[in-house]
N, C-alpha and C positions, 0 to 999 in steps of 0.2 A: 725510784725517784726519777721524775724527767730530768731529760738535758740540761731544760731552760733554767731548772731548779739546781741544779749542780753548779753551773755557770754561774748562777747568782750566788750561790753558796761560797764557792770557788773565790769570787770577786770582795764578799765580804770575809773571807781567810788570809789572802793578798791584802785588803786595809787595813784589817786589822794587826798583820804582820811587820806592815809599814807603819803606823801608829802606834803600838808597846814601844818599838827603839827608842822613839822619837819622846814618850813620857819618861820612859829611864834614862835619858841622856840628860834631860829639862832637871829631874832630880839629881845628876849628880851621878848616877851607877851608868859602869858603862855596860856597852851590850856585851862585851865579852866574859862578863862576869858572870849576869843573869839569863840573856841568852834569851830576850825577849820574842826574838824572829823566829826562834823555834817550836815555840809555845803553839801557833795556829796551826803552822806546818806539819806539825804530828796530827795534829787534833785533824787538820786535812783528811790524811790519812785513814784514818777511823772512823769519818764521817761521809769521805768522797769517795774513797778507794783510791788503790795503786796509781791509775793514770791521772786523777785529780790532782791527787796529793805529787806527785812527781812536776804538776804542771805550777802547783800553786809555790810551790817548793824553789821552782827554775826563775819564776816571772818573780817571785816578793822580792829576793835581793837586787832585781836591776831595777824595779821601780823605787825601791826606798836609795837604790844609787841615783838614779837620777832625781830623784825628789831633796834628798839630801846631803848627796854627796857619801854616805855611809851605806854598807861597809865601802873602804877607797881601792881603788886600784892602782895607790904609789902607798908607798916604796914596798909593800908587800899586795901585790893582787888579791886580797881578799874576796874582792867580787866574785873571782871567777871560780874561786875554793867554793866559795859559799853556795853558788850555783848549782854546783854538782852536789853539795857536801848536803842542803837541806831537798834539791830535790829527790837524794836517796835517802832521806827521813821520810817524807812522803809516801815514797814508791814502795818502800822495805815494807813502813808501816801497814798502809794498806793491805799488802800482799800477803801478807804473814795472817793479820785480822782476820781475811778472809779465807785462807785456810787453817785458823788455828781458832779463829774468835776467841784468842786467849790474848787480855787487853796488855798483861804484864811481858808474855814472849814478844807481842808485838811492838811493845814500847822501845822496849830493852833491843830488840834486833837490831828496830830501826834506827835509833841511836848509834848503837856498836857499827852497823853497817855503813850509815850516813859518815862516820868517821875515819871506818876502814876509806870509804869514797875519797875521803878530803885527803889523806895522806897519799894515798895516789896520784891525786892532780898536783898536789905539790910537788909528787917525782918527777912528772909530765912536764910541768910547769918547769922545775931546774934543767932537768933531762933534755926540753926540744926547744924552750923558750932559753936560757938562758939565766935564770932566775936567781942570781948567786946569793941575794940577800935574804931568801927560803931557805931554814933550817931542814935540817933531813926530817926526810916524811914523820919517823916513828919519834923526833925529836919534836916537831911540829903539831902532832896531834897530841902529843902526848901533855903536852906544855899547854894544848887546848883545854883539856882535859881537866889539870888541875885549875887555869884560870878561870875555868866556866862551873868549877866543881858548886858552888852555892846555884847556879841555873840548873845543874844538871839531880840533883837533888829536888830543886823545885819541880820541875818535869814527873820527877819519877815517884812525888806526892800528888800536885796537884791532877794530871793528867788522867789518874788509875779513879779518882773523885770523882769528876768529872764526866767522865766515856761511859761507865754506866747509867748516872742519872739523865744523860743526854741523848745517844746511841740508842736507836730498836735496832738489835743485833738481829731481828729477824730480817725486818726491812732490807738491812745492809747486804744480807746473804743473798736475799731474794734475789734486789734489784740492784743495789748500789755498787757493787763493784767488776761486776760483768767478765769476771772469769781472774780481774787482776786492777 
């Protein structure tokens, strides 16, 4: 896949990312249930590789912050969780894909990892920022975890659908991920 192609790809994974919140919010469900922004951001991943999915991953939660306001950076930094936390969904996903082209290890890493990531920046975040009103990391994810439990279920049906009807796993090997 060229550049130009990824770039555009990239750019409609980022709207798209920004636009699901913004329908699930309009109904009623919030994002931390369903978990709408992670939805493209894996899918990034499986489609762009590592470094895409890492970028699309970094860039969706500050444009859908400035566009929206969401996720907020009071009284709990979300932003900044979310930054790190989806672009190691991304980066994991990709990475794993293209050494395993196994759509279910790759889902499942990137997930687990992406999470492991988020409770980290929350230590960081208490730890050098000051962040008192951040529950402990494993309290924090862990509490992510069950509130996003109906998102994170949807993920781990609708994505595995998905990746192969959509995904030439040769394609991807060939060209699209370029060692990561």
């Amino acid at each position: 896949m060229k550049i130009s192609s990824k770039v555009t790809y990239a750019g409609l994974f980022i709207a798209i990312g920004v636009l699901l919140p913004m329908i699930f919010h309009l109904v009623g469900v919030g994002g931390t249930i369903i978990l709408p922004m992670h939805i493209p951001v894996i899918m990034s991943g499986f489609y762009l590789g590592g470094r895409y999915g890492l970028l699309v991953g970094m860039i969706t939660p500050i444009i859908s912050h400035l566009v929206t306001g969401m996720p907020p950076i009071t009284p709990v930094p979300m932003l900044y969780i979310m930054i790190f936390e989806l672009g190691g969904y991304g980066f994991l996903t990709g990475l794993i894909f293209k050494n395993t082209n196994k759509i279910s290890y790759s889902l499942l890493g990137g997930m687990v990892g992406g999470r492991i990531i988020a409770g980290i920046v929350v230590w960081l975040l208490s730890l050098l920022f000051g962040f008192s009103n951040l529950a402990s990391p494993i309290i924090f994810v862990g509490g992510a975890v069950i509130t996003g439990l109906p998102g994170i279920i949807l993920q781990l049906i609708l994505i595995p659908l998905i990746v192969p009807r959509t995904v030439d796993n040769h394609t991807i090997q060939q060209e699209g991920n370029y060692g990561y």
